[in-house]
Structure formats: C-alpha cells, structure tokens
DOLUM-63674 format. One record per atom (N, C-alpha, C): z, y, x; residue in one letter. Coordinates in steps of 0.05 Angstrom, whole numbers, padded with zeros to 5 digits, always signed. Each point is the difference from the previous one (the first is absolute). Example, Ala and Ser with C-alpha at 12.3 -4.5 7.8 and 13.67 -1.06 7.14 Angstrom:
residues 2
+00156-00114+00264a;+00000+00024-00018a;+00000+00024+00018a;-00014+00021-00007s;+00001+00024+00016s;+00014+00022-00015s;
END
This chain:
residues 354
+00000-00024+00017x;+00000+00024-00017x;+00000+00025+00018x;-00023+00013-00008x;+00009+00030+00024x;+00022+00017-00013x;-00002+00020+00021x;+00036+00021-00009x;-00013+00013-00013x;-00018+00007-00014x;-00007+00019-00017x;+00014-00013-00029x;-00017-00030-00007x;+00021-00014-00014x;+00021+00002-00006x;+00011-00011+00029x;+00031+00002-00003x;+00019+00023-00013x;-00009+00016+00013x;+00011+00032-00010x;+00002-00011-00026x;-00026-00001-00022x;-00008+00005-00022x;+00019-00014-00016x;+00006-00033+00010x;+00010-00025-00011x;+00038+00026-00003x;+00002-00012+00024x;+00033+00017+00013x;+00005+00025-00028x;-00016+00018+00005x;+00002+00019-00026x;+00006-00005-00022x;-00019-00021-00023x;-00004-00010-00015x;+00036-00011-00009x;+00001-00009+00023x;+00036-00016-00007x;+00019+00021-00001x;-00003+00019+00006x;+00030+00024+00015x;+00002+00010-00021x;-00009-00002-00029x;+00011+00010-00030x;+00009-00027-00017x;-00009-00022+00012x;+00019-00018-00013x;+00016-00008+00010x;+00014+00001+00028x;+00025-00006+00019x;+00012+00022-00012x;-00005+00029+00002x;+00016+00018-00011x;+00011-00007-00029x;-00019-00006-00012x;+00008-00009-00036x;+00023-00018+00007x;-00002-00026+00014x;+00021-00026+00005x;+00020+00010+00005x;+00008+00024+00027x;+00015+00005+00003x;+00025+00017-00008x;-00020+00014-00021x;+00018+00018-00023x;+00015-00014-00019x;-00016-00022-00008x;+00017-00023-00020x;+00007-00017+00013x;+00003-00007+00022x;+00023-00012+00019x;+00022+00022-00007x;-00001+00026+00013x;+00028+00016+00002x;+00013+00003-00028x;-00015+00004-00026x;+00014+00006-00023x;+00004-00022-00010x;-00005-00030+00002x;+00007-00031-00006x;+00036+00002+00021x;-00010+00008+00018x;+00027-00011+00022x;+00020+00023+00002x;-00002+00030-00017x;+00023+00018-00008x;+00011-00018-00030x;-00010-00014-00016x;+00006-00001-00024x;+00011-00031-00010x;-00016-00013+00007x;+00006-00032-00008x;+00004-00015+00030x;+00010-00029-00006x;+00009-00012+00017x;-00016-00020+00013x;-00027+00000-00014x;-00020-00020+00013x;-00025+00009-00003x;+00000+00019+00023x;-00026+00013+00000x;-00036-00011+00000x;+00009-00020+00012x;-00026-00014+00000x;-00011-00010-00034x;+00021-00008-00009x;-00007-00009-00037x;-00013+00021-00002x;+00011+00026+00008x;-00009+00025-00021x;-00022+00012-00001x;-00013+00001+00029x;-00027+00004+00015x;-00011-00019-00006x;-00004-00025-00003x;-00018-00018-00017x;+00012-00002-00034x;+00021+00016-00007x;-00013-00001-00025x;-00025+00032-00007x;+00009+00013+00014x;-00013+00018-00011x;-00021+00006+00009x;-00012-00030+00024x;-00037+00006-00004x;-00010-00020-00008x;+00011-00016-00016x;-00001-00026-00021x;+00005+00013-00017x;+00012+00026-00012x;+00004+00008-00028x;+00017-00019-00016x;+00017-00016+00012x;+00016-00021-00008x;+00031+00011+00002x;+00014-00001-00013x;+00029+00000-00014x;+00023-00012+00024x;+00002+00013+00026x;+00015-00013+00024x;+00025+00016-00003x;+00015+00003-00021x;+00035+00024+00007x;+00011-00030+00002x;+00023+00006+00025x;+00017-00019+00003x;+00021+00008-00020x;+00021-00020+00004x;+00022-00006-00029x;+00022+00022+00006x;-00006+00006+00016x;+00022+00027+00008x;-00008+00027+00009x;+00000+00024+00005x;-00009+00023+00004x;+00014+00023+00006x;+00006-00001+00028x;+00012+00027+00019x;-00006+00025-00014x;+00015+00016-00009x;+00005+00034-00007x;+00008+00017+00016x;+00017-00010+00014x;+00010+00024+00025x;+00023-00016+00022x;-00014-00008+00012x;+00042-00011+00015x;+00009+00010+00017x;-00006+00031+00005x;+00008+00024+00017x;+00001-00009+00031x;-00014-00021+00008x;+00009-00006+00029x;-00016+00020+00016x;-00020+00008-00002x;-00013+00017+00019x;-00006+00029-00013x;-00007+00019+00010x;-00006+00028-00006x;-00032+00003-00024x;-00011-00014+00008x;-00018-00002-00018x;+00007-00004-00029x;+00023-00023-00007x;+00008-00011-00022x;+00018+00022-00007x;+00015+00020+00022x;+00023+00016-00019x;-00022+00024-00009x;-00025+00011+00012x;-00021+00022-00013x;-00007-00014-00026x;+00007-00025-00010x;-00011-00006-00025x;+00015+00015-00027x;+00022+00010+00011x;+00020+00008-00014x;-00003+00041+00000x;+00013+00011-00026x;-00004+00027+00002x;+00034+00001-00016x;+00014+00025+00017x;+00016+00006-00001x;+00013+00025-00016x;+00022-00006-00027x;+00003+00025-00008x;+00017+00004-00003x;+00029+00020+00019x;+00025-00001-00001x;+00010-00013+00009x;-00011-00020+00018x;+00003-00024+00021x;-00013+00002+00023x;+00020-00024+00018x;-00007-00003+00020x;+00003-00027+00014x;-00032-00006+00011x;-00008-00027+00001x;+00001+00004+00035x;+00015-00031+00017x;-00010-00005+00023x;+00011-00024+00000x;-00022-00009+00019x;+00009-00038+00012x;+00035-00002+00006x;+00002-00023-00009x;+00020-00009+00019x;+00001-00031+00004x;-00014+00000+00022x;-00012-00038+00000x;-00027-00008-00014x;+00004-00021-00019x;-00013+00002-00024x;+00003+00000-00024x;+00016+00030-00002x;+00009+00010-00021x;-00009+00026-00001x;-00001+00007-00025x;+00000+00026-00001x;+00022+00017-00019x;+00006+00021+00017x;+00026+00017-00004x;+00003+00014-00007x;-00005+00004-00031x;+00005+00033-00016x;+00021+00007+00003x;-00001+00032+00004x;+00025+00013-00011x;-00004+00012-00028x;+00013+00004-00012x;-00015+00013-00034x;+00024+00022+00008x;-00006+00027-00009x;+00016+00021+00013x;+00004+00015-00024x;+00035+00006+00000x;+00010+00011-00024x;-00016+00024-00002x;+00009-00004-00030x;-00009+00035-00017x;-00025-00009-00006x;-00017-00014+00003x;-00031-00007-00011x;+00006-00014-00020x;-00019+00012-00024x;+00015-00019-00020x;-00011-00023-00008x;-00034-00014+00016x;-00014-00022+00009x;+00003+00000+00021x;+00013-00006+00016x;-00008-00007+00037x;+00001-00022-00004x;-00034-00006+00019x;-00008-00036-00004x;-00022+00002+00025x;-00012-00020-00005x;-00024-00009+00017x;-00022-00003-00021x;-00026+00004+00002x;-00013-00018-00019x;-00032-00016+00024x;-00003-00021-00021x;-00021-00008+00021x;-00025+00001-00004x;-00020+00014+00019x;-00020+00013-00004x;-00033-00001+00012x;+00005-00033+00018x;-00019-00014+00009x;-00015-00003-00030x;-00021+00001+00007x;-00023-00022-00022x;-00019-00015+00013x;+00007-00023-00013x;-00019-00023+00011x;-00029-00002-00014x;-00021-00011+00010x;-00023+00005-00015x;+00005-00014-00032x;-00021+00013-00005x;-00006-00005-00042x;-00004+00025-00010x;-00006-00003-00011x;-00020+00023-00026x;+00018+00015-00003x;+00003+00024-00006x;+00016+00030-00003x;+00021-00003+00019x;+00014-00013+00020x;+00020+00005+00014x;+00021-00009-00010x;-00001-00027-00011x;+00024-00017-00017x;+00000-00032+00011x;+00027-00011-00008x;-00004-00020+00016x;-00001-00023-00020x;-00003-00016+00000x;+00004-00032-00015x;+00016-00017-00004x;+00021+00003-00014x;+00030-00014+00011x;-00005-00028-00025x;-00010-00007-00015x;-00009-00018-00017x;-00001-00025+00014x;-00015-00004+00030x;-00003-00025+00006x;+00038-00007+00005x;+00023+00016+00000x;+00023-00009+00015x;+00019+00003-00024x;+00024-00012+00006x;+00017-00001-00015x;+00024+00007-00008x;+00012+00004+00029x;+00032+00024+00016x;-00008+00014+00020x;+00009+00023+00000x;-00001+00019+00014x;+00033+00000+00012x;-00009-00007+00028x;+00033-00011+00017x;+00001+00034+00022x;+00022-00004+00016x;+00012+00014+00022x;+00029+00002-00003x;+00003+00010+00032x;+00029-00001+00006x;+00014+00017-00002x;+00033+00014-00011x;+00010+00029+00005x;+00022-00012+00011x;+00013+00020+00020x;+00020-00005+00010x;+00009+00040+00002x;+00031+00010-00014x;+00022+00010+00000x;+00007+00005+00022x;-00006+00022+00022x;+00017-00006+00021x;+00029+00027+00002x;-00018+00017-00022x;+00030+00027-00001x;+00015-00005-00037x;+00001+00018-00001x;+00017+00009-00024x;-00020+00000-00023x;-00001-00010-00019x;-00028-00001-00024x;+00014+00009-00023x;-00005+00023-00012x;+00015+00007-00032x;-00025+00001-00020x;-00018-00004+00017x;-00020-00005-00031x;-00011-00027+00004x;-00018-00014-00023x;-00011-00020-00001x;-00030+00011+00018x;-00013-00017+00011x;-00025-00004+00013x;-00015-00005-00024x;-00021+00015+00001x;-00022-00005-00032x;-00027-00005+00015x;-00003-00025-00003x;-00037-00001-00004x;-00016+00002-00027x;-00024+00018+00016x;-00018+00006-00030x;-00021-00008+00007x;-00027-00013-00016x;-00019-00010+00005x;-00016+00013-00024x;-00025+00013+00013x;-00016+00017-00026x;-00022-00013+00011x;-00015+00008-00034x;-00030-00012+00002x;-00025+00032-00001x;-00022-00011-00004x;-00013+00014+00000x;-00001+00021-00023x;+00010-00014-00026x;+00016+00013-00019x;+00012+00018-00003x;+00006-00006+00026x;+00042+00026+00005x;+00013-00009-00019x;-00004-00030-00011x;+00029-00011-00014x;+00017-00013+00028x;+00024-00016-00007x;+00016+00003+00022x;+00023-00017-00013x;+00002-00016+00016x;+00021-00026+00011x;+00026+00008+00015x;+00019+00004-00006x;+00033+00002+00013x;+00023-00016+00001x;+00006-00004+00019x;+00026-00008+00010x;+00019+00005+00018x;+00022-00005-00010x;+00023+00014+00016x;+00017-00023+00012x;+00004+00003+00023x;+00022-00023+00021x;+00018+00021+00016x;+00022-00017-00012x;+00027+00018+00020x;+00005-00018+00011x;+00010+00018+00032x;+00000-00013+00024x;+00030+00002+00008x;+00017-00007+00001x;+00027+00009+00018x;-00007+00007+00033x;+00021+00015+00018x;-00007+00004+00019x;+00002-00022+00022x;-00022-00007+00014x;+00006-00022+00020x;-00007-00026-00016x;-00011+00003-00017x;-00014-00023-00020x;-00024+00000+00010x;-00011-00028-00011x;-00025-00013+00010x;-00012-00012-00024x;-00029-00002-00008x;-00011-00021-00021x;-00023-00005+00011x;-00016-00017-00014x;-00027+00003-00008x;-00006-00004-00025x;-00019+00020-00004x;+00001+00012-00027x;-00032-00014-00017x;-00003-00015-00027x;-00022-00007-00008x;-00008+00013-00024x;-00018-00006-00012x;-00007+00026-00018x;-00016-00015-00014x;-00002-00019-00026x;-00026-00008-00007x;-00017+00009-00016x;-00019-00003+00012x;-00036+00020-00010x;+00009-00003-00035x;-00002-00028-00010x;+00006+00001-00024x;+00010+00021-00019x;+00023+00008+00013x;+00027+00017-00012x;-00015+00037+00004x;-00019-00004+00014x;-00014+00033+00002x;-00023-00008-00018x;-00010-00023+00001x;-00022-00006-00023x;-00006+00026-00024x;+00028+00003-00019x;-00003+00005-00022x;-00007+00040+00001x;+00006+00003+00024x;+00004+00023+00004x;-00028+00013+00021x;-00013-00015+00016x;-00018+00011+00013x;-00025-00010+00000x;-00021+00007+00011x;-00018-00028+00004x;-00002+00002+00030x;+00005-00028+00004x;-00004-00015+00023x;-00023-00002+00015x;-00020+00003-00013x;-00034+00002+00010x;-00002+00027+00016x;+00013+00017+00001x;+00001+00035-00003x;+00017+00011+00008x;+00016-00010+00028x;+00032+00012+00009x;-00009+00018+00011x;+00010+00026+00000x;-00003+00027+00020x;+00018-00003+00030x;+00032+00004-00011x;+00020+00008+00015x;+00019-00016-00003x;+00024+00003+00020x;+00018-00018+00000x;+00022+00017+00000x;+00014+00012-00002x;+00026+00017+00008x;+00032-00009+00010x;+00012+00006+00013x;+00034-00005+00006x;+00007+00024+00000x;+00022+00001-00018x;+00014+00032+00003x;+00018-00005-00013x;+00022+00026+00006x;+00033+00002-00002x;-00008+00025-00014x;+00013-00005-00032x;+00001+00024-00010x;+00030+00009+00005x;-00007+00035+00008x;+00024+00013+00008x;+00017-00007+00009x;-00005-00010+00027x;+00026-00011+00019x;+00014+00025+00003x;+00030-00013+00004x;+00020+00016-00004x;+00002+00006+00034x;-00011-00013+00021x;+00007+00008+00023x;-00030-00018+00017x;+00004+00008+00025x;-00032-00010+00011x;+00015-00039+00004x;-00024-00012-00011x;+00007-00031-00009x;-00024-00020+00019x;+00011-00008+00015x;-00025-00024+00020x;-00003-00031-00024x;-00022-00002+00002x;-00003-00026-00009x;-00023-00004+00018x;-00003-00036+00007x;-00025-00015+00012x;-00014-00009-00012x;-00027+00002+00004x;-00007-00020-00009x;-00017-00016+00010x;-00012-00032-00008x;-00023-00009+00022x;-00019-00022-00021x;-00020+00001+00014x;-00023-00025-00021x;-00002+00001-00024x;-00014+00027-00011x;-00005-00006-00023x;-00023-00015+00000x;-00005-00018-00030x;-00024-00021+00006x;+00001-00013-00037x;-00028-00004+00000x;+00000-00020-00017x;+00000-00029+00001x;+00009-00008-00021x;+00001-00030+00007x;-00008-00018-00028x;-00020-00017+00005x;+00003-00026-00022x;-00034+00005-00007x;-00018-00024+00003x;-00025+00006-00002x;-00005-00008-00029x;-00030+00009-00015x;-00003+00000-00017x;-00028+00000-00005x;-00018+00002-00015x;-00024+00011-00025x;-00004+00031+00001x;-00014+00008+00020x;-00004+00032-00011x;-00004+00013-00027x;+00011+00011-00009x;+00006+00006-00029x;+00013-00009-00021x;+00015-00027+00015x;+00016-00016-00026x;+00022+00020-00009x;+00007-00009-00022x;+00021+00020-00015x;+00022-00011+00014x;+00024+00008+00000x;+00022-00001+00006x;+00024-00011-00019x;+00012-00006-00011x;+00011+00009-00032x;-00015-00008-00022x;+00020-00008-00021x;-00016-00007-00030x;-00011+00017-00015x;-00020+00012-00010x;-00022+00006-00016x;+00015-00003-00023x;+00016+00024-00016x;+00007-00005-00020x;-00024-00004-00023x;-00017+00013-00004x;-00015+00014-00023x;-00027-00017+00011x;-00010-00019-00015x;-00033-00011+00005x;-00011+00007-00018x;-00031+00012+00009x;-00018+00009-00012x;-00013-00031-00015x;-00004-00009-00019x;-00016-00022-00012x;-00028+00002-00011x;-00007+00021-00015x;-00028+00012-00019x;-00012+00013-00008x;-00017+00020+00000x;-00001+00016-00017x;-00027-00003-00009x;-00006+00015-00024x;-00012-00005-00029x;-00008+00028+00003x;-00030+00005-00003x;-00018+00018+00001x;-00025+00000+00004x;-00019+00018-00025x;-00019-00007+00003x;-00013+00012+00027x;-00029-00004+00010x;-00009-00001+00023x;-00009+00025+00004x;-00016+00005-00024x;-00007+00034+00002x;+00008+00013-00027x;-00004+00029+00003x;+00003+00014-00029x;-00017+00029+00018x;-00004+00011-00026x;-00012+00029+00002x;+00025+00019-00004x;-00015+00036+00013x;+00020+00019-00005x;-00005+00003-00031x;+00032+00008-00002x;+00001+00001-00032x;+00015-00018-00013x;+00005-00024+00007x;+00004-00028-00012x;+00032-00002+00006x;+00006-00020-00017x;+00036-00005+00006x;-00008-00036+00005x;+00016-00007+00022x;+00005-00023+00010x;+00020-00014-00008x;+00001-00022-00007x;+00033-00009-00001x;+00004-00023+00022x;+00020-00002+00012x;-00001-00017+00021x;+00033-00022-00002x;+00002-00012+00004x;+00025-00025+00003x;+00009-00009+00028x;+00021+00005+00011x;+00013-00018+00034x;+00019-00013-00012x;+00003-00021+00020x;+00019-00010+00002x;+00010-00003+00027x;+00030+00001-00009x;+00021-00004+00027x;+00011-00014-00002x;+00019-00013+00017x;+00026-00016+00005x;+00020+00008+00020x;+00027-00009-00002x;+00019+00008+00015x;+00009-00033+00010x;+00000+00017+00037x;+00014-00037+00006x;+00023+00002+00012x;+00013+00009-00020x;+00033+00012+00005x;+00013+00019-00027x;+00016+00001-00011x;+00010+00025-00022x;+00006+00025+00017x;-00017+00018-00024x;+00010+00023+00006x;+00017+00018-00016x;+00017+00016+00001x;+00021+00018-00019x;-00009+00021+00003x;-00023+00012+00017x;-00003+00031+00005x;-00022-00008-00035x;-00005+00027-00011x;-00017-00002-00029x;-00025+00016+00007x;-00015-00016+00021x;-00023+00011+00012x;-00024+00006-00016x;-00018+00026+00001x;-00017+00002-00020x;-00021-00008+00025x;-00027+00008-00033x;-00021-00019+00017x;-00028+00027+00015x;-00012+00001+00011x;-00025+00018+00005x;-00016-00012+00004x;-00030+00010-00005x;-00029-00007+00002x;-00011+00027+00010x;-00007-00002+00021x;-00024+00020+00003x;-00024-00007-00002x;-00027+00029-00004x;-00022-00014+00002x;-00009+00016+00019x;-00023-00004+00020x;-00021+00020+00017x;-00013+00002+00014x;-00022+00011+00003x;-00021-00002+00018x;+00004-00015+00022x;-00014-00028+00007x;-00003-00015+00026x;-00003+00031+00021x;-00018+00008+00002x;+00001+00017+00034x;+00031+00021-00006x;+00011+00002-00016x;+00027+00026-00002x;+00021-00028+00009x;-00010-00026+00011x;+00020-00013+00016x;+00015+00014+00019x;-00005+00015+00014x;+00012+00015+00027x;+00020+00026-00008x;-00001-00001-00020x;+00012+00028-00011x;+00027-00006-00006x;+00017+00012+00016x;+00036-00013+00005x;+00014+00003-00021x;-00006+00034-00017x;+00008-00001-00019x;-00011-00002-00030x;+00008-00029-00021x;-00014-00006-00016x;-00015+00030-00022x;+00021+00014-00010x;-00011+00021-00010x;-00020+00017+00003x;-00004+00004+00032x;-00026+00010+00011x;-00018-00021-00015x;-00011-00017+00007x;-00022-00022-00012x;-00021+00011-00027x;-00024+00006+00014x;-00016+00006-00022x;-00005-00024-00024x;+00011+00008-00015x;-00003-00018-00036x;+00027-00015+00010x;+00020+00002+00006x;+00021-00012+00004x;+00011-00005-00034x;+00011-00021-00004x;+00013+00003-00028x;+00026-00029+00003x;+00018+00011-00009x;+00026-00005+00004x;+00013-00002-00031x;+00008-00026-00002x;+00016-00015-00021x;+00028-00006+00019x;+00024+00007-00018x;+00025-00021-00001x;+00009+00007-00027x;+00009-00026+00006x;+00022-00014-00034x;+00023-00018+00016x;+00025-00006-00017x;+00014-00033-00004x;-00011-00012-00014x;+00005-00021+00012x;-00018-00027-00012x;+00023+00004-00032x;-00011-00016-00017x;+00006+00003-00026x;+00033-00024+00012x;-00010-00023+00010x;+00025-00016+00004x;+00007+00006+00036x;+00035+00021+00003x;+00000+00007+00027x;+00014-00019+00014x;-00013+00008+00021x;-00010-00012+00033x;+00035-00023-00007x;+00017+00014+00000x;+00026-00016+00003x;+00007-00023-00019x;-00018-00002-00019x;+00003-00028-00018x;-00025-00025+00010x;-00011+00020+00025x;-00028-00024+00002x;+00010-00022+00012x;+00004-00020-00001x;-00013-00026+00013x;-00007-00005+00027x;+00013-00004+00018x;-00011-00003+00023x;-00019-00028-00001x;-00027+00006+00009x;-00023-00019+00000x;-00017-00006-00023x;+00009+00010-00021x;-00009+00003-00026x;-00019+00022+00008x;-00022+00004-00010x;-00023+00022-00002x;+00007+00015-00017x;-00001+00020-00010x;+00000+00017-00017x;-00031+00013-00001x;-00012+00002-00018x;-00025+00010-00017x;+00010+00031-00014x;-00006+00016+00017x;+00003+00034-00008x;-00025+00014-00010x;+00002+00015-00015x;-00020+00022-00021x;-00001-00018-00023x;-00026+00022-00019x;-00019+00002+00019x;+00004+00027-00004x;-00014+00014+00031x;-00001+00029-00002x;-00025+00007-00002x;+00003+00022-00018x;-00027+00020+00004x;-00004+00020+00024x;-00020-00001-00005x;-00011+00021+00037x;-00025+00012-00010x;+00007+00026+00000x;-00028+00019-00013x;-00005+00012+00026x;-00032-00007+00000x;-00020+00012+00026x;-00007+00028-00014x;+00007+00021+00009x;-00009+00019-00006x;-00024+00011+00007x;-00013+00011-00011x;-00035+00011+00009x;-00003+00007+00022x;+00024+00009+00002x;-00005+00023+00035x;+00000-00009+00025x;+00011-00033-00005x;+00002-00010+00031x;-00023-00005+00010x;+00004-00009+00025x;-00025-00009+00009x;-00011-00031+00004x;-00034-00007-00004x;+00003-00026-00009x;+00007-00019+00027x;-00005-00027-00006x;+00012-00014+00026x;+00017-00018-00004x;+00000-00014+00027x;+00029-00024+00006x;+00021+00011+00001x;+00013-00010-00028x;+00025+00011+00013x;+00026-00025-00006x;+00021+00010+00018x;+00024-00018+00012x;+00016-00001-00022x;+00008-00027-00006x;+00033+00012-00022x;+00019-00017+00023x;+00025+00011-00007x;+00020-00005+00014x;+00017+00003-00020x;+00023-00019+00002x;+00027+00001-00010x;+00021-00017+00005x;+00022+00003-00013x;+00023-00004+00015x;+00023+00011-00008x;+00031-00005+00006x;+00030+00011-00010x;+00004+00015+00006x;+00020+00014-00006x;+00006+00029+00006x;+00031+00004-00003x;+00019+00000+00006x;+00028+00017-00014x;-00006+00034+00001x;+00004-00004-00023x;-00006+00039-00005x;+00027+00022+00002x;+00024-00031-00006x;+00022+00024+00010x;+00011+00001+00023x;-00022-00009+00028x;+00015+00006+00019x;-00010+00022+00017x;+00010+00005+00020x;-00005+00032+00005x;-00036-00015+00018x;-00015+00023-00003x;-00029+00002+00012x;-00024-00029-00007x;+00016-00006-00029x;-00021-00011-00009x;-00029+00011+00001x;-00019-00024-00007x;-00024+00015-00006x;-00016-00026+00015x;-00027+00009+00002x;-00020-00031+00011x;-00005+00030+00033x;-00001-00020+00020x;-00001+00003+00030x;-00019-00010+00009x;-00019+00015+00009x;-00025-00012+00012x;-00004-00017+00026x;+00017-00016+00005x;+00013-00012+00031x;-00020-00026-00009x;-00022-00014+00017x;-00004-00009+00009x;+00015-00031+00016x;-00003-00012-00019x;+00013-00030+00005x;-00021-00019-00007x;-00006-00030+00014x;-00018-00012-00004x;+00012-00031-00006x;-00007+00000-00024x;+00006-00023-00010x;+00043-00010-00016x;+00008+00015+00015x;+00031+00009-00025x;+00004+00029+00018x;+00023+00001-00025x;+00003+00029-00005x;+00027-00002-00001x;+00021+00014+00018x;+00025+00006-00004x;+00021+00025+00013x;-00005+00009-00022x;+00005+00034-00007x;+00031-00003+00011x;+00016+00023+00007x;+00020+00004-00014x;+00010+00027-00019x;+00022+00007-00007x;+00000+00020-00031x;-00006-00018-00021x;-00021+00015-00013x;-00016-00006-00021x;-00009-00026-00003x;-00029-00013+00016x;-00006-00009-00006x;+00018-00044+00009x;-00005-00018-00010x;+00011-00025+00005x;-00026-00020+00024x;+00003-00012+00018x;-00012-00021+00003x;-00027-00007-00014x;-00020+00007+00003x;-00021-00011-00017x;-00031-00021+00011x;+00006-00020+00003x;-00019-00013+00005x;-00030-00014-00013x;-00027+00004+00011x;-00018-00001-00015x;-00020-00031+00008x;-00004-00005-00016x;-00016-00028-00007x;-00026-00004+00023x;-00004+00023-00001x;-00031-00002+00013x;+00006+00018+00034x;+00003-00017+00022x;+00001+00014+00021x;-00018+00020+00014x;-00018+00004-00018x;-00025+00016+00008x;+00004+00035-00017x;+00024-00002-00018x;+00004+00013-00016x;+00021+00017+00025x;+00001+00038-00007x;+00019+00010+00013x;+00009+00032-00003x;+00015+00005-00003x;+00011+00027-00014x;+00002+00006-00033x;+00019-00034-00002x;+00000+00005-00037x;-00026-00009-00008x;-00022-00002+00008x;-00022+00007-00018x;-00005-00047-00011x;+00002+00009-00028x;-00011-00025-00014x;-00017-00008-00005x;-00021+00023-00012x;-00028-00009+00004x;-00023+00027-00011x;-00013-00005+00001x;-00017+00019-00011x;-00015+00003-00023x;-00016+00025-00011x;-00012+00002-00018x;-00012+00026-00003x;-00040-00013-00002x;-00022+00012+00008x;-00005+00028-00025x;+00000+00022+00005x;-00003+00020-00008x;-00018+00010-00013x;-00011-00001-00026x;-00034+00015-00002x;-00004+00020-00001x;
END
C-alpha cells in the first residue's frame, strides 16, 4: 500500500477511535461494566447492568457532579462531606450530572432501590431529607434522623416514589437540612441504584385498568357522539374519584397544556355508581356520554383520553406528563394502567373527525 493510502486509510479511522473513546469515558464514569455498555450501544441492544453508580464522591470529578446551596461539599476518603450551614433555610447539595437520554433525565425504571451510606459525625438537630424530582417538578421526600456519631445505610424503594414521580423522567436528587440550628456535618458515600429489570416496567400495582371503550369511528362537525368505557379496580378505593374524557386534535399532542388544544373538549362526571362501592376486578361499564363536536373545531384525528380524578384534592385537574404504558400520578390522579402498551398519555382511542 503506498503512504498516500495510508494517510487516507489512518484518517478514515481517527473519527471512529475518537467516537470509541468518548463512550469508553462516559460507560466507565457511570456504570460498572463498561464494555457491556459500548457494545450495547453499537448493537442498539439493552446492556444496563443490575446496578448503577450516581455519585460515590471518591474523586474530584464525582464531587463537580454535585451543586451547592448553603453548603459545603469536600472529600473525605470516599466520602463526601457536607457541611449544611446554619441560617439557610435549604442548605443541601443537589445532584446535577446528566447522563445521556432525551431532555437531560435519567431512567430509574430499569432499578428498584436507590441505596447509600450516611454517617453523623457532629451534632445533627434536624432530619437529613432526600428529594427526588422528575421532569414534572413533582417530587418524592424523605426524612432520616441521624443521632450524632451514628452510622446507616440507607434504602429507598423506587416503588414507594412510584406513586409520586415518574421514574422514566428523574431530573434531580437533593440532600438538605432544613434550617439547621447550627453548622451540621453529615457523610455521605455510594449513591447507586440497584435491582435489574424491564425498561419501563411499572413498579407498584395499577389500581385503575383501562378495559373498553365504545365509540363510533367517525362523526361529522355538528353531531353528538355517545360513547361507553369501561374500568376496573384491582384493589378498593375510598377516595370518590370522578371520571374525565378529553377529546383533540392528534398533532395538538405536544401541547402541555390541555386547554390550549385547538377543538379541545373536556367532559367530567361521577360515575352514577361511586368509585368506593366498585368491585375490585369486576369491570364497571360507564355512560353513556354525550360529546357534541361543535362546528368550529377543526376536522381530523383526534385523541380521547380518560381517566380518575379526586377533585377535592388540592391541584387537581388532567396533567399533560407523558408516561408510556401506566400512569401513576400523585394528588389527584390514582394508578392507571392501560390494556394496549402502544397506548400513552391517557389516550384510549380515537375518533375520525369530518
């Protein structure tokens, strides 16, 4: 081969050694078996090991993952050593690495506990609170009191944040001392997930299953529809949950808030027999409701969605959050799982517009 070649060949490679080597470095900051990870992801194949490093402060790199507010973070070993400093009335840490995925969120669905270590080494008068938010900005809390010169390790199961966040969609992680009464050291080391799984499996029981719905396929503007669902509960409930149906334009999918939605149209009622006398596993057969297309919308595919609601709790209402395949709100809405895994954001099925 002459060097003119060679050059050419040599070249040719120096953007895909660079590519290897980038996903070498972000496989071997993050997970524990880097090589799975780099062949899963030029196989496009599903390689997360059963556990998953978050931060375990041993080196300087791992404590920049962290951003500081009213605190103060430094090694000690492989630990890391807040001080949370009186008079702030959050002093915490929060963690602020993002690993790759779509908008800058992580995937905590394939795992099951969220583990690490704290150890007490001064005087503690407040509880240590972890918070875990989603892309939502809904948000997961707990509080652990530490005595001074105490030690644990602390578990957390994904389950028990289930009802409150989505898991597909984590933002942030937080530790903080509200209003310490004096400057308070706590350690901490290895946060991590643990327990492998099904990317996207639900966590938790699915109170509310979607079973049917009854509708014709098309109608014109102008026309009133009547339509029939059915649900089931696979568990009792005592909250006296009402019911909603939206209807609207397939492309006003992206639109966060439902009211914006051009031709948006919005039904709730209580079921005639409430939620708290149903039958767990028994179907219930609801409506039928009417649904008047008014002239003015526009024609087209459009989405219905529906689903429970408690209306007397504070910030009810339907939330445009993005869940694929169940649905578990907290507030308002219950657990709701749907029949058809292809199905996602509430929506049951459709009906063509003339």
């Amino acid at each position: 081969m002459s060097l003119g070649r060679r050059v050419i060949v040599i070249a040719a490679w120096v953007p895909v050694a660079v590519t290897l080597a980038l996903l070498w470095e972000q496989a071997r900051r993050t997970c524990p078996d880097p090589r799975a990870v780099v062949a899963g992801l030029l196989s496009h194949a599903d390689a997360r090991p059963r556990w998953r490093n978050l931060s375990s402060f041993g080196n300087d790199l791992e404590m920049e993952k962290w951003q500081r507010s009213g605190a103060l973070l430094a090694r000690a070993g492989e630990w890391g050593r807040v001080t949370f400093r009186k008079g702030v009335e959050y002093s915490g840490i929060r963690l602020s690495d993002y690993t790759f995925g779509p908008a800058r969120v992580r995937d905590w669905s394939p795992y099951r506990v969220l583990k690490w270590e704290m150890l007490a080494p001064s005087n503690v008068t407040r509880p240590l609170v972890l918070t875990v938010k989603d892309v939502g900005n809904r948000r997961f809390s707990r509080s652990f009191t530490l005595a001074p010169g105490s030690a644990m390790a602390a578990t957390v199961g994904l389950a028990e944040m289930n009802p409150f966040i989505d898991l597909t969609r984590v933002t942030e992680v937080y530790f903080f001392l509200q209003n310490p009464e004096v400057d308070t050291v706590v350690d901490l080391k290895d946060l991590r997930l643990e327990g492998g799984g099904a990317d996207g499996a639900v966590i938790g029981t699915p109170c509310v299953v979607f079973e049917r719905l009854e509708i014709p396929e098309s109608a014109a503007r102008g026309e009133t529809v009547t339509l029939h669902l059915t649900l089931s509960l696979t568990e009792r409930q005592d909250s006296p949950f009402m019911l909603f149906v939206h209807c609207y334009p397939e492309h006003e999918r992206s639109v966060e808030i439902p009211s914006h939605r051009a031709g948006y149209i919005h039904l709730e009622t209580r079921p005639f027999l409430p939620v708290p006398q149903w039958k767990p596993r028994a179907p219930q057969r609801l409506g039928p409701y009417a649904v008047y297309l008014p002239r003015s919308i526009p024609a087209g595919r459009y989405l219905i969605e529906a689903g429970l609601f408690n209306d007397l709790s504070p910030g009810n209402g339907p939330r445009g959050v993005p869940y694929h395949g169940a649905y578990d709100y907290g507030g308002s809405f219950p657990k709701c799982r749907y029949t058809d895994p292809q199905r996602s954001d509430f929506v049951i099925g459709t009906l063509q517009v003339r």
